[in-house]
C-alpha positions, -999 to +999 in steps of 0.1 A: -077+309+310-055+297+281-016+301+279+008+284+255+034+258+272+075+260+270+077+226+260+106+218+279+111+186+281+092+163+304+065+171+332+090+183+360+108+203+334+072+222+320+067+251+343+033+257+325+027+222+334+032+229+370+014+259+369-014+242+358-013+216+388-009+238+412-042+255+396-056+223+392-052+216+436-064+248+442-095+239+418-103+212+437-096+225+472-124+252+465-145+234+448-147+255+415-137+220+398-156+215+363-158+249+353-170+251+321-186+215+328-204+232+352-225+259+327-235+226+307-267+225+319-272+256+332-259+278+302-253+249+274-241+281+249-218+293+272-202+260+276-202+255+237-193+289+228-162+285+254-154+245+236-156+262+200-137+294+209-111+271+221-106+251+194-104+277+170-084+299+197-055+277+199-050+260+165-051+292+148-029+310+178+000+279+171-003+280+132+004+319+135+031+310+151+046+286+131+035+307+098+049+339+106+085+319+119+081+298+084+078+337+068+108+349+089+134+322+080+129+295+105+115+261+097+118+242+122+080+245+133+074+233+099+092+205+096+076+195+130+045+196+111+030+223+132+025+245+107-011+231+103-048+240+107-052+199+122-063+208+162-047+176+171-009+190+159-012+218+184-034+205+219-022+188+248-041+163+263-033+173+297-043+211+289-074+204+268-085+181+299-077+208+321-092+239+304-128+215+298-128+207+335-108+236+355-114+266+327-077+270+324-051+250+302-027+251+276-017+243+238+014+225+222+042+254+225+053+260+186+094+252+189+111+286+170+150+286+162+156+322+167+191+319+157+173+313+122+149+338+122+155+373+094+151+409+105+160+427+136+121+421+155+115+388+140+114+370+176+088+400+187+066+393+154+063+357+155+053+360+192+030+386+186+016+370+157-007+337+182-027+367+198-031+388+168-048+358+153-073+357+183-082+394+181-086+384+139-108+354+146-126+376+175-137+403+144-144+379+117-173+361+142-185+392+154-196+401+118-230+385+117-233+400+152-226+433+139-244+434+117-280+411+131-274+385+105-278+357+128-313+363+135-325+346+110-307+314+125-323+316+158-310+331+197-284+305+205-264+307+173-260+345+183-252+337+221-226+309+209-211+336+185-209+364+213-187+340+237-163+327+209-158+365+206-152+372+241-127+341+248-108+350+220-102+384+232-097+371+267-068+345+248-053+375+229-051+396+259-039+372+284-010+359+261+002+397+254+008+397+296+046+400+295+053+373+320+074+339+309+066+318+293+034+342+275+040+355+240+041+392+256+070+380+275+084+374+239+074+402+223+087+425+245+122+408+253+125+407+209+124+447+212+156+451+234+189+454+221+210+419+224+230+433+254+197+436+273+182+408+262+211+385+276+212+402+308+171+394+315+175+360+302+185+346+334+152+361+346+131+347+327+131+311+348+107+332+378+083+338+350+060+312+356+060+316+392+049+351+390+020+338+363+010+312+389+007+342+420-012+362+394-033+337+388-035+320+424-040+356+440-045+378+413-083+377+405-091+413+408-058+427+386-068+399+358-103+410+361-087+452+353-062+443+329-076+408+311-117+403+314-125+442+312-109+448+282-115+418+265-154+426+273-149+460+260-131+447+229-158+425+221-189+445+224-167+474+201-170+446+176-201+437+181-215+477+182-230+470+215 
């Protein structure tokens, strides 16, 4: 499970940070602990299917981000230098650790002035623009699926292919969930008009407690509305 952070400030500050400890107890309290470690040496494409699809899940989620703001007026993600395809501009240490040993984690949150940002949905675009990217990298690598050009490489270049598929449906999905601090959060607060948007600002802050419940206790509703369709997006690209 991937989710960008808020980047506020320092650990207490970081609610996806918190999040992610509290996930990170629970882990270890029932022993699910080295998730994706764990399918190393039982199912070593699984595990490198789920390393690749991160990489390329995250760095080219943030650089959307920062791209589409850059497009939009605002800079600021620029100037940062985030507006990069370099994986170490836009991981965590703390979430990449987490997501290789728990299966869950996060990325470098892309900072966006909105006060700078052009057009009436600008805010909703550049949020929307991290899982598009993931559904876009999801149909490029299902291509030589599609179509059975990877049998000529061999079985595990095909299995790898199929799971950087699926986690980057599972990434665009999951981030479209409108819950604080996700992008659909975002993307669906950039869609009110400014009177309603200032009145569910000072809402916003129980976001990441309700993503940590969903997550804690949530299993079966992330299972309907995340790991279904994300298994039904990716087998419509690959015409299974």
């Amino acid at each position: 499970m991937i989710a960008r952070g808020l980047g506020l400030g320092g650990p207490g500050s970081n609610p996806i940070l918190l999040i992610a400890l509290a996930l990170l107890v629970l882990a270890f309290l029932s022993g699910t602990m080295f998730g994706p470690l764990r399918s190393l040496q039982t199912n070593p494409n699984a595990f490198f299917g789920f390393i690749i699809a991160i990489v390329l899940g995250i760095t080219v989620h943030e650089f959307m981000h920062a791209y589409a703001a850059h497009r939009l007026g605002d800079d600021t993600a620029r100037l940062l230098g985030r507006l990069t395809l370099n994986p170490m501009a836009h991981f965590d240490i703390f979430g990449t650790l987490l997501l290789v040993l728990a299966g869950f984690g996060y990325g470098k949150p892309v900072p966006v002035n909105e006060a700078r940002l052009r057009g009436a949905f600008a805010s909703s675009l550049v949020s929307l623009a991290g899982p598009l990217a993931n559904f876009a990298i999801a149909a490029a690598c299902a291509i030589p699926l599609r179509f059975g050009t990877t049998d000529a490489l061999g079985p595990n270049y095909g299995e790898i292919l199929f799971y950087i598929v699926l986690y980057n449906c599972v990434l665009g999905i999951f981030n479209l969930i409108p819950i604080p601090p996700l992008d659909g959060s975002n993307v669906l607060l950039g869609l009110l008009p400014p009177k309603q948007q200032w009145d569910l600002r000072p809402y916003l802050q129980y976001g990441p407690i309700l993503l940590l419940l969903l997550l804690w206790f949530g299993g079966r509703l992330l299972q309907t509305i995340v790991f279904g369709p994300a298994q039904v997006i990716a087998r419509t690209l690959i015409g299974v």
